[in-house]
C-alpha positions in Angstrom: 24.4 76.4 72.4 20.7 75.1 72.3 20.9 71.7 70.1 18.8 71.3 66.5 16.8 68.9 67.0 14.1 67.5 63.3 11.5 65.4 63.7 9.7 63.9 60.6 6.2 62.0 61.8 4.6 58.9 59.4 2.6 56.4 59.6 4.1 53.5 58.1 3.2 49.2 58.0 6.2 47.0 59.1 6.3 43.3 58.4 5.3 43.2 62.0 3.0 46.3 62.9 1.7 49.4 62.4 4.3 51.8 63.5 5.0 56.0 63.8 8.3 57.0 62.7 10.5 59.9 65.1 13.9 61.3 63.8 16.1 62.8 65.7 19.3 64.0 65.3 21.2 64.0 68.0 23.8 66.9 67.7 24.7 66.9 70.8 26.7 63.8 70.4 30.3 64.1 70.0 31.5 64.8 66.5 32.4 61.3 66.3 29.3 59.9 66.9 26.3 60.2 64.9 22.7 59.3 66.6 19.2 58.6 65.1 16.4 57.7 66.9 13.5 55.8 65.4 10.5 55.5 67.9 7.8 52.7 67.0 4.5 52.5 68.5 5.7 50.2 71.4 9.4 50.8 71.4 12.3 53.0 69.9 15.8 52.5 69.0 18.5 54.2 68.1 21.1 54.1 64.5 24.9 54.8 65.9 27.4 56.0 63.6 30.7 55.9 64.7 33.6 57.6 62.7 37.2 57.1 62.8 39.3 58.9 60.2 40.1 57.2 57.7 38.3 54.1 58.0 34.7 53.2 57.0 32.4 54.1 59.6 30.8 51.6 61.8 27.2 52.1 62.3 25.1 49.7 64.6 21.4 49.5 65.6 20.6 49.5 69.9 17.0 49.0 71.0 15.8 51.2 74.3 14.7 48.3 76.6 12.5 49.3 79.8 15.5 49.7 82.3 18.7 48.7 82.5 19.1 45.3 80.7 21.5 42.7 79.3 22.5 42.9 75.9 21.6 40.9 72.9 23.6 40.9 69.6 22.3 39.8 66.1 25.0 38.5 63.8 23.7 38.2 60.2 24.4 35.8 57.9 26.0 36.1 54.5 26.2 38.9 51.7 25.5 42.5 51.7 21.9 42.7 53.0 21.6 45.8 55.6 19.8 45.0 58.8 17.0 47.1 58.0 15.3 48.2 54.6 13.0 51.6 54.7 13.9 53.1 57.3 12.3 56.7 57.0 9.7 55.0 54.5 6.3 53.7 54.9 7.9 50.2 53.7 10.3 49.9 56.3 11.5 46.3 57.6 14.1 44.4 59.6 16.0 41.7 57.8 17.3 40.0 60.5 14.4 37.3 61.9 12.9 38.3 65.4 14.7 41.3 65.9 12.2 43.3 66.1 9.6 41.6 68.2 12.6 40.5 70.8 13.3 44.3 71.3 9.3 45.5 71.1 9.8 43.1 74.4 11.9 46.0 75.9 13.9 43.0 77.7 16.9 43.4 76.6 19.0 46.0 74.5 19.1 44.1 71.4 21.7 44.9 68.5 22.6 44.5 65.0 25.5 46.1 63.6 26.3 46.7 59.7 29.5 45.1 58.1 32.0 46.6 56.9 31.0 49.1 53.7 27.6 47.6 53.4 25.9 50.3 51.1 22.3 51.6 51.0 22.1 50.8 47.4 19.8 47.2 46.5 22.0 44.1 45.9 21.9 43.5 41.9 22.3 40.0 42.6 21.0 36.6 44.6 20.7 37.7 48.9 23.1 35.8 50.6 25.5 36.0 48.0 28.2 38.8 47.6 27.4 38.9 43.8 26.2 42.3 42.6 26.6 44.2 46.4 26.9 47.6 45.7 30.1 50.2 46.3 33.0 49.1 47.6 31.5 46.3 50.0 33.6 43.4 48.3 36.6 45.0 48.2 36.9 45.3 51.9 34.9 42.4 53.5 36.5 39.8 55.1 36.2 37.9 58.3 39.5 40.4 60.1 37.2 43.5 58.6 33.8 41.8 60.0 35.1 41.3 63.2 36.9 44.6 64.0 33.6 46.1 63.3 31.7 44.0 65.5 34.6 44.6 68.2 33.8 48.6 67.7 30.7 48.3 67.9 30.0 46.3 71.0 32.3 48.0 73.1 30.6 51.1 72.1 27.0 49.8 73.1 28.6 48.5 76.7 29.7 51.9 77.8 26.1 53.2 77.3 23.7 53.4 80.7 20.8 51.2 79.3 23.4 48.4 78.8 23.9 46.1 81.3 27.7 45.1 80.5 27.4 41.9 83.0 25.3 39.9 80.4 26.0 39.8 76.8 24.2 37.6 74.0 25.3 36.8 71.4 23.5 35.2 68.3 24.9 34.4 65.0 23.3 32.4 62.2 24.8 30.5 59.8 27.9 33.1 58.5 27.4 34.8 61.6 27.8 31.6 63.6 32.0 31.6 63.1 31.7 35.8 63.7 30.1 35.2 67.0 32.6 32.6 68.0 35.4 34.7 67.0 33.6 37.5 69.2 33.3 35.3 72.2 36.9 34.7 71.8 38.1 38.3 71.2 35.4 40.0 74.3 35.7 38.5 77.4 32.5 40.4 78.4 30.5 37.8 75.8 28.6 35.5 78.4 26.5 33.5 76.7 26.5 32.5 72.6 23.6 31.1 70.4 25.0 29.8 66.8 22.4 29.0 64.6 23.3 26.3 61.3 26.8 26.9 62.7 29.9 25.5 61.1 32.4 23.5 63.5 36.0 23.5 61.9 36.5 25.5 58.8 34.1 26.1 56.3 35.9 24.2 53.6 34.5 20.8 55.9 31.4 22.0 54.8 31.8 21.6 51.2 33.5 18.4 51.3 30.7 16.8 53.9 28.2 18.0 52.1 29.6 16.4 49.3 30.0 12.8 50.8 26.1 13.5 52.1 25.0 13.9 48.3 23.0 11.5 45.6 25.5 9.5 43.6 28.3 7.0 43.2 31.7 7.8 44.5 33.0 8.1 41.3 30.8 11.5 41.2 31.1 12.5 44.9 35.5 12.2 44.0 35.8 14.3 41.1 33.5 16.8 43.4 36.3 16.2 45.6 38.5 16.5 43.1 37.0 20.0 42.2 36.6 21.4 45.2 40.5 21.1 45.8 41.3 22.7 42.4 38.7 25.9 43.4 40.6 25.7 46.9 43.8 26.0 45.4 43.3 28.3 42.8 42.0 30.5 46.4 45.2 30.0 48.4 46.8 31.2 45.4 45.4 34.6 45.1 43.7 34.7 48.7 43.1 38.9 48.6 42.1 38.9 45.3 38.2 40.6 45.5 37.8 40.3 41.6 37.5 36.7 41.6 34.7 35.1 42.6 34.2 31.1 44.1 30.3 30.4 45.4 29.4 33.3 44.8 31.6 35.5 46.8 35.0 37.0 46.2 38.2 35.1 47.1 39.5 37.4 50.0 35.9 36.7 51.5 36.8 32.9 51.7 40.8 32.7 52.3 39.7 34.8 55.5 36.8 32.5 56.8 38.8 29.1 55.6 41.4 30.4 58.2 38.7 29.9 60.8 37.4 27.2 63.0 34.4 27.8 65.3 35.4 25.2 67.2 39.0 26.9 67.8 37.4 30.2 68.8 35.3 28.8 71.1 37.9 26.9 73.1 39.6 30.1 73.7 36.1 31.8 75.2 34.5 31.2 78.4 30.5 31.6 77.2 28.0 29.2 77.5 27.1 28.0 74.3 23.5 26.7 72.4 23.8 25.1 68.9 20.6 25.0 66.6 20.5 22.9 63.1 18.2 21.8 61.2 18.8 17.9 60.5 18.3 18.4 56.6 20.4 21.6 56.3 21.4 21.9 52.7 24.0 24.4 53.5 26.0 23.8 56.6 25.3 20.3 57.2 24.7 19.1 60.7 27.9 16.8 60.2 29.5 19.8 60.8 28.1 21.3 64.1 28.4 17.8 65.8 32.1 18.0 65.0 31.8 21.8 67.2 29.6 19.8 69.7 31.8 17.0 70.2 34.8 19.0 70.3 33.1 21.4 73.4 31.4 18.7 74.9 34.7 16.6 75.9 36.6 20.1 76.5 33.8 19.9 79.5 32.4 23.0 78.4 28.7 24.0 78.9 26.9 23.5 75.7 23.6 22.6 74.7 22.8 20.9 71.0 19.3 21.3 69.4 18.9 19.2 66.5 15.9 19.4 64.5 14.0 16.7 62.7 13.2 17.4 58.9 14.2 21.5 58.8 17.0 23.4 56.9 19.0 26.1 57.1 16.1 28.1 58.1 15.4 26.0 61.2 12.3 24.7 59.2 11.0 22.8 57.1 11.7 23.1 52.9 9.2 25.8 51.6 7.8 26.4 55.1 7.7 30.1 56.4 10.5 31.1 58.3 8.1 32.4 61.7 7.7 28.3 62.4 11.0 28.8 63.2 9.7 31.2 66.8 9.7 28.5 69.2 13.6 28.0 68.6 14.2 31.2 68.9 11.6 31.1 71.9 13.8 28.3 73.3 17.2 29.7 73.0 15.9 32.6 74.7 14.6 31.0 77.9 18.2 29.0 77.9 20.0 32.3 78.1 17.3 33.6 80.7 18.1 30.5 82.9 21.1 31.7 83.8 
């Protein structure tokens, strides 16, 4: 039976180049599997849909490097922003920093996946927040949900000839720092780990050190305190509830991530490990990745810590554009290569 095969041609500007759009659909796939290909100017990759029953499909995003090469996973960080924006549009994008240029490189197979439910529709509300994500994202994510579909996803990828299964990367920032640990914990075949603002014990440390790091008397920073165990509580008491909302996501969301510890995860995994923060991060304070530093470094694991003077969450500076950021992400890459 000779395969259908449409291709749709545009020219179209991404935040990074001038590219030429090339669908395919790949029927020949099993039914299972769904396959796009997107071809750029210098390089193409491919949007795999895998479906199983009853379950929401996973779909993930695989780069075609040169030849055979390692692979290299982007974990995202929080809310209900897909990966990419446009695609099939002239005002197509990648959401995920230095995705794109790392797999125009054609180095590496380099991967993003989407979580659980995440929806096509625009986010009616802040990015980076769960607030206003359209269908039925919030009533399924979680950090179990996440981390099954990252699990699917990546042992799809690893079974697939331009993937060489020996070297695996692994890169999560700030949420996606605790999903890539978990990964590294779950997948033995996860070598080598990059968390970016990552948290070190649960995420409720956060709040409270980021607390005792704020303006004010201690009079103020303890009925923060003080709050902060009331909104906890009121969580532990309804921890599945998706209707109710703490920081801007839904309780399930954070009963499920409070039951993590980075550090925890990564004792149980066997990958090299490179921490970024930024020194004046706002929303996972450093405070909290020495506590994941400290912890590997006397377990005698090999870790490397790159603190950086004056920048944020970001890996910059307050109000300065996020591509300063590069040489981090230049710098974590050479680590990995120096393997």
């Amino acid at each position: 039976m000779l395969a259908l095969t449409t291709r749709v041609t545009a020219s179209c500007t991404s935040l990074f180049f001038a590219c030429t759009l090339l669908y395919t659909s790949a029927s020949a796939a099993p039914a299972a599997v769904k396959e796009e290909q997107f071809e750029f100017k210098t390089f193409s990759f491919a949007r795999i849909t895998l479906h199983g029953g009853d379950s929401a499909p996973v779909r993930y995003y695989l780069s075609k490097p040169a030849h055979k090469a390692p692979l290299v996973l982007y974990i995202q960080g929080s809310g209900c922003v897909p990966p990419f924006a446009g695609l099939g549009t002239a005002n197509r994008s990648s959401n995920i920093y230095s995705w794109i240029p790392l797999a125009a490189e054609k180095r590496y197979a380099v991967m993003a996946v989407e979580k659980p439910f995440q929806s096509e529709e625009p986010q009616q509300g802040n990015p980076g927040s769960a607030v206003g994500c359209a269908g039925d994202f919030n009533r399924h994510f979680s950090y179990d949900t996440w981390l099954a579909t990252l699990k699917q996803a990546v042992r799809h990828a690893l079974l697939l000839p331009e993937v060489d299964a020996r070297r695996v990367l692994v890169i999560g920032m700030s949420e996606g720092a605790p999903m890539a640990a978990g990964l590294a914990r779950e997948l033995a075949e996860v070598t080598d780990v990059v968390l970016i603002a990552a948290n070190g014990p649960t995420q409720l440390y956060d709040f409270a050190a980021n607390i005792y790091r704020s303006n004010g008397s201690d009079e103020d920073k303890l009925k923060q305190l003080q709050e902060l165990d009331r909104t906890y509580g009121a969580i532990a008491a309804d921890p599945t509830s998706t209707s109710k909302f703490a920081w801007g996501h839904p309780y399930l969301r954070w009963s499920s991530f409070f039951a993590q510890s980075t550090a925890e995860n990564l004792a149980h995994s066997k990958a090299r490990v490179y921490l970024a923060s930024g020194m004046q991060d706002d929303s996972v304070p450093i405070l909290s990745t020495e506590v994941l530093y400290a912890q590997l470094r006397t377990q005698g694991r090999d870790v490397t810590f790159r603190r950086i003077p004056l920048a944020g969450h970001q890996l910059v500076a307050e109000g300065r554009p996020v591509p300063e950021a590069q040489p981090e992400y230049d710098a974590f890459m050479a680590w990995f290569e120096r393997r």
